[in-house]
C-alpha positions as CSV (number, residue, x, y, z in Angstrom):
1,X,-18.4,-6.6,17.4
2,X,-16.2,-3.8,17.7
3,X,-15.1,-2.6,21.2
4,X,-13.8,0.5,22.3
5,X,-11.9,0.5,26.4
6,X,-10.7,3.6,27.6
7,X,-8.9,3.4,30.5
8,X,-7.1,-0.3,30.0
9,X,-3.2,0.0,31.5
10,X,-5.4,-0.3,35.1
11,X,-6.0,-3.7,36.9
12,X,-9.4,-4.0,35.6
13,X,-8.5,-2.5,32.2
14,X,-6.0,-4.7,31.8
15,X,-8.0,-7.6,32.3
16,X,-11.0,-6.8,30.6
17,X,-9.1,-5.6,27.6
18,X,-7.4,-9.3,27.5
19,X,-11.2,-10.9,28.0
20,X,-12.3,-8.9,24.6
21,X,-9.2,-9.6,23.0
22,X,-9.6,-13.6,23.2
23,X,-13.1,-13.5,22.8
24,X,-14.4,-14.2,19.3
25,X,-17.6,-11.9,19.4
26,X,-15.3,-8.7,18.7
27,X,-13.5,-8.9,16.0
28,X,-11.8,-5.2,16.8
29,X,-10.5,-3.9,20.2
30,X,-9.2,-0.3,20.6
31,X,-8.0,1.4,23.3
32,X,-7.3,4.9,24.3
33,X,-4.2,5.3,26.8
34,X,-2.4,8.4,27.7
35,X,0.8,6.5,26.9
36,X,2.3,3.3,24.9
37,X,2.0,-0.1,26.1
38,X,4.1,-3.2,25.0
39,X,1.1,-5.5,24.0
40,X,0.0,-6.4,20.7
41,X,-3.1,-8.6,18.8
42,X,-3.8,-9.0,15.8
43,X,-7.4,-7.2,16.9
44,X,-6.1,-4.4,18.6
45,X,-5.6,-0.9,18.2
46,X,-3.7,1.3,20.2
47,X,-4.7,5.5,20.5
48,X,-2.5,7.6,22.2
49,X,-4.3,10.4,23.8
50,X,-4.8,13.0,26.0
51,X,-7.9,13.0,27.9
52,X,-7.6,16.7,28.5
53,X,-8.0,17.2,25.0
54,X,-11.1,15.1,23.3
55,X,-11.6,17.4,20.1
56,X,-8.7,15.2,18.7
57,X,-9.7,12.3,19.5
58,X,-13.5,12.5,20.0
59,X,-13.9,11.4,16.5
60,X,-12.1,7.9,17.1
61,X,-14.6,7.3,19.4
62,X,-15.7,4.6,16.8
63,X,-17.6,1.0,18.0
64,X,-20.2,-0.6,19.4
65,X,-19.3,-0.7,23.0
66,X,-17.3,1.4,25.1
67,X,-15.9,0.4,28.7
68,X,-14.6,2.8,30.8
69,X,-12.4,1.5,33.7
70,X,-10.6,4.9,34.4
71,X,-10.2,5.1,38.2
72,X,-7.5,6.1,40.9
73,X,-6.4,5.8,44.3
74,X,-6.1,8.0,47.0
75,X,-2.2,7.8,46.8
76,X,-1.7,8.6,42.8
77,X,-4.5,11.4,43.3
78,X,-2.6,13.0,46.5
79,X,-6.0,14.2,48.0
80,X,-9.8,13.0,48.2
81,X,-10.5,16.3,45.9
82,X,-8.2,15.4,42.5
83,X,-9.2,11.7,43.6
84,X,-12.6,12.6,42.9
85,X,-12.5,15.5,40.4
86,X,-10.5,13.6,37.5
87,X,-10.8,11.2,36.1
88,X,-13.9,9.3,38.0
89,X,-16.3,12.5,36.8
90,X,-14.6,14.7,34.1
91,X,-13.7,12.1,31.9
92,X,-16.5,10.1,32.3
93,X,-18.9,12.7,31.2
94,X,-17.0,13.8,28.4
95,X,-16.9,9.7,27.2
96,X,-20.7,10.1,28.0
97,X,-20.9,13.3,25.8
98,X,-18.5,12.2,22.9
99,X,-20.9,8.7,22.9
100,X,-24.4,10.8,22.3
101,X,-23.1,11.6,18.5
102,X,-22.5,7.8,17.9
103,X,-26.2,6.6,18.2
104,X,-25.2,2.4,17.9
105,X,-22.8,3.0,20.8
106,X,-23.5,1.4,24.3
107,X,-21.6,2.6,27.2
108,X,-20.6,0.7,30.0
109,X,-18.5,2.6,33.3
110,X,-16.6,-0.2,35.2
């Protein structure tokens, strides 16, 4: 199975990313991070993005399952309003949106 996580440099990114990584149902992982991370696998791809931006990378959107664990705290967001405008809703719905044209895609918010 191919799996697709967006949002995997977070604590539960992180770990879910190394669950699918060392288990031998997926056979591909890719993840989409806004910058580069010093982890490789033999199964995993690493996309650069920018989430602001999903008409270049809308089309990678490519897998069976997708798991978003984007998230933030209070203190990164600096107020309950960005805390709870980006990227909990936005980039969620645009995920959601980008999924509808991949009909064997299941999509899982964590």
């Amino acid at each position: 199975m191919k799996a697709i996580v967006i949002g995997a440099t977070g604590a539960t990114g992180k770990h879910l990313t190394e669950q699918l990584l060392n288990h031998p149902a997926f056979s591909q992982v890719t993840i989409f991070v806004r910058k580069p991370l010093a982890i490789s696998h033999a199964k995993l791809t690493v996309k650069v993005i920018d989430f602001d931006a999903p008409e270049f990378w809308a089309q990678d959107v490519q897998g069976e399952v997708l798991f978003s664990c984007l998230g933030t705290t209070l203190k990164q967001a600096g107020s309950k309003e960005n805390q709870y405008n980006r990227p909990h809703i936005s980039i969620p719905f645009c995920q959601n949106r980008q999924r509808k044209r991949h009909t064997t895609l299941r999509f899982d918010f964590i």
